[in-house]
N, C-alpha and C positions, 0 to 999 in steps of 0.2 A: 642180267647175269646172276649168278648165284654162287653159293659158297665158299664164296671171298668177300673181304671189303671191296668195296668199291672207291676210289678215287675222290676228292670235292670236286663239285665240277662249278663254275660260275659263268652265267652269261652276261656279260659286261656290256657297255654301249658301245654301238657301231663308230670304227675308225677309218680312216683309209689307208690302205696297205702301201705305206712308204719304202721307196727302198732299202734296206738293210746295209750296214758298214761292214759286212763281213760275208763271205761266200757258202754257201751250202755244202754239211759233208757227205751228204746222200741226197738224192733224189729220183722219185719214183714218177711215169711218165707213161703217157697214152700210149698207141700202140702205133701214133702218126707222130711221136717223139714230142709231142705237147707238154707242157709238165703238171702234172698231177699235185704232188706234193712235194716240199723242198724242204729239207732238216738242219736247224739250224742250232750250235750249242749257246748258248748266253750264257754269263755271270751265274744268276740261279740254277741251271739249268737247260731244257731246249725250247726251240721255238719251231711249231710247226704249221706251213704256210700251205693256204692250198688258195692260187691263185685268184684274186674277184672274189674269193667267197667268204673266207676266213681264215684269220691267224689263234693258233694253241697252244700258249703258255704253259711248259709244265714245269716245274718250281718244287723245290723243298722236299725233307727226307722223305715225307707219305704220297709224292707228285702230286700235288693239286695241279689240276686244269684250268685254267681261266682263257673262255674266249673270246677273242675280238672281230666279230661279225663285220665285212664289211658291206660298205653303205648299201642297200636295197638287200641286203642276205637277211632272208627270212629267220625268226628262233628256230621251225621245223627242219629247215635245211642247218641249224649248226646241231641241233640234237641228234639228227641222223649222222652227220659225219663225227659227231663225237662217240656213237654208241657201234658204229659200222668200221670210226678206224683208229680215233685216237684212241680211245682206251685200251683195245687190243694193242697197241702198241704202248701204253704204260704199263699193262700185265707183262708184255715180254721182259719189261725194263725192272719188274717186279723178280723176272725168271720163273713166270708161269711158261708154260708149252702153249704157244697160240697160232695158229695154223689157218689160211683159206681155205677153208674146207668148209661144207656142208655135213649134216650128221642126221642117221635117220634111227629110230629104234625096231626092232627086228625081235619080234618073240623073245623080248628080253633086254636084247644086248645090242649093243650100237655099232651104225658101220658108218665108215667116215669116205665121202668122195672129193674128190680132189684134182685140180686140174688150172690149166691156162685160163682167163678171163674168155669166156665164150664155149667154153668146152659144155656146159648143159649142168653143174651141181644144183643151182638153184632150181631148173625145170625138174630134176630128176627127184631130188629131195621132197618137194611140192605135188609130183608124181605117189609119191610114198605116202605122203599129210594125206591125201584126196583119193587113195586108192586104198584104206583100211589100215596105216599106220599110223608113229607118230613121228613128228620131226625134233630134231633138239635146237639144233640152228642155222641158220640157212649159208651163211659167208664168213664166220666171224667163230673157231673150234679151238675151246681152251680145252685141254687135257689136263690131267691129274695122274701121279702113280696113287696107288691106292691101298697098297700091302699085298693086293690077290693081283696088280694087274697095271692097267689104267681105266680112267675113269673119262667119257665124254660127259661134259658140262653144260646142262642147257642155257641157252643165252634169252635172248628179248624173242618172245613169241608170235616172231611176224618175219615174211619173205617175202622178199622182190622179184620181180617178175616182170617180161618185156611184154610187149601186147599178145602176143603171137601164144606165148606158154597160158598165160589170164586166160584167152576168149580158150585154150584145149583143155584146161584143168579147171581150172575155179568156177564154181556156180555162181550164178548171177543171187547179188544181194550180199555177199562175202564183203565185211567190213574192209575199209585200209584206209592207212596213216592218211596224213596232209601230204600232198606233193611236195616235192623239194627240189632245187633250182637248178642241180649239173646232173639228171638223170632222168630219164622218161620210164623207167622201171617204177612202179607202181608198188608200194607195201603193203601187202595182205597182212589182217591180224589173226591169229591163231581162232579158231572159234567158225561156226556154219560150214561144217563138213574141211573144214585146216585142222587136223589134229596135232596137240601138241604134247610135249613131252616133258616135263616141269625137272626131270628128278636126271640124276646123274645116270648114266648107265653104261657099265663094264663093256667098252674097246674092244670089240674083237678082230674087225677087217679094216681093211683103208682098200678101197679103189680108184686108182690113177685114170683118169678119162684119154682116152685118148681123142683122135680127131673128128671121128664119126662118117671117115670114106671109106664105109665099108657093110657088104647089103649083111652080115650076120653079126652075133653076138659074140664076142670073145672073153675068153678070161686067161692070165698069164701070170704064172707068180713070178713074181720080180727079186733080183739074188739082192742079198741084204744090201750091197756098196753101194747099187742102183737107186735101192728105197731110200737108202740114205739120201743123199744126195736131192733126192727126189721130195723128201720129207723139209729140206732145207729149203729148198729153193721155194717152197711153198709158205715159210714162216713169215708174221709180223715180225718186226727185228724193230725197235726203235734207233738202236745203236749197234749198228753192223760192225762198227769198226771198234768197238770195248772189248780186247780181249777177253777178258776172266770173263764178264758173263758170254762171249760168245762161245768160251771154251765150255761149259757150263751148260749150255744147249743143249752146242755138238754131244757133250758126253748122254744127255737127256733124251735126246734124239737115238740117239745109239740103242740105248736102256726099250725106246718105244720100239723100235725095228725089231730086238731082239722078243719082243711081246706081243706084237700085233701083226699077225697077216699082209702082207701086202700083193696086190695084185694090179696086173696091167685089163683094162674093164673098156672095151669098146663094142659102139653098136650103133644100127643107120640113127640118124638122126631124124627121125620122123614121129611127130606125136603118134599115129597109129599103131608106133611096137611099143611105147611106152608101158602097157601092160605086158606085154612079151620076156621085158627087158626086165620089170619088180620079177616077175616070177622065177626068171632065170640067176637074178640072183639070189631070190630066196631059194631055190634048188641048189644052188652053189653052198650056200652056208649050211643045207642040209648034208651036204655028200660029208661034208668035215666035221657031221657033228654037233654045229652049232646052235642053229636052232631047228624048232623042235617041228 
């Protein structure tokens, strides 16, 4: 991450994930109703559980992080889930702008995709790294206003990837991470034809993915209430249910919509348009202007 502090973060010794005296006020959950992650407030602060794998203490006025690995959880698998979700979620709690989104840079200026778990950000993004661009960040899109605008934020210079996107885009000998224990996505690091993009750069589009049943390309501006809406349901939130900062958001959110582009962006799903799909939307940014 950059241009912010960064949180303490501690890896502490593995415990076993005991029941808790007190019930979850949010929790986030697979898509077969499994649960993912459960939110918990404590004395200090929160507690964040993610099943078998590990508990995330976040604590005191700057949130430090303290993790509690549980037994056979790898350091690699708590580093990942601390840099992919806890801390995105202490930036929100910070009242940074933090979004599911992937970000790629475009003759300048950055465009942000966004969508359901499955809709294609990472392939497409990785698509753009490996086809003459650069990426900012793959899953994980802190925003910034910036006096002219906003600002995308590049994050950790590396993107995950199922088998399927690896063996269509990435050249064989492309470094990545250590595997890590609740995913078979693979983390490429920026570097051997993965271009990356270190430096902030001025916001111009967001495109909404849609489902991908369908044999053409689309583009669709979407009216501001929709983007809204659409902009939310996409955020980190540590604390959904804290008014003031959620008021605080909403109003940040609003500020983004009325700044950046938004569009509805669908196209087949088939590694073969994938070059089809970069250039259509770099023709798009051309008709409006943007890049060059």
């Amino acid at each position: 991450m950059a241009d912010y502090a960064l949180p303490d973060f501690t890896l502490l010794k593995t415990r076993a994930q005991k029941d808790l005296p007190l019930a979850p006020f949010h929790e986030w959950t697979f898509p077969d109703g499994e649960p993912w992650t459960r939110f918990y407030r404590t004395a200090s602060g929160y507690l964040l559980r993610f099943p078998k794998l590990a508990d995330f203490e976040i604590a005191g006025s700057d949130l430090a992080v303290h993790c509690h690995p549980a037994p056979e959880t790898s350091a690699d698998t708590c580093e990942h889930l601390y840099l992919n979700q806890v801390l995105l979620l202490v930036l929100s709690k910070r009242g940074k702008l933090v979004f599911h989104a992937s970000a790629v840079e475009v003759a300048g200026v950055a465009i942000a995709f966004l969508g359901e778990t499955g809709r294609g950000k990472s392939t497409l993004a990785a698509s753009f790294a490996t086809g003459g661009c650069r990426f900012l960040t793959d899953d994980g899109l802190v925003v910034e206003a910036d006096g002219k605008g906003f600002a995308a934020l590049p994050s950790h210079p590396s993107i995950r990837l199922w088998e399927d996107s690896q063996r269509a885009l990435v050249a064989s000998g492309a470094a990545n991470a250590p595997s890590v224990q609740y995913t078979n996505k693979v983390r490429f690091l920026a570097g051997n034809g993965i271009a990356f993009c270190p430096q902030p750069r001025p916001l111009q589009r967001a495109y909404f993915l849609g489902e991908g049943r369908t044999n053409k390309i689309g583009f669709s501006r979407m009216p501001a209430a929709e983007a809204m809406m659409a902009w939310v349901g996409n955020s980190f939130l540590l604390d959904p249910k804290e008014r003031a900062l959620l008021a605080s958001h909403f109003q940040q959110v609003a500020g983004l919509v009325n700044g950046v582009r938004c569009y509805w962006l669908d196209y087949p799903r088939r590694f073969e348009e994938l070059p089809s799909v970069r250039q259509a939307i770099v023709e798009h940014l051309q008709e409006e202007g943007v890049a060059a």
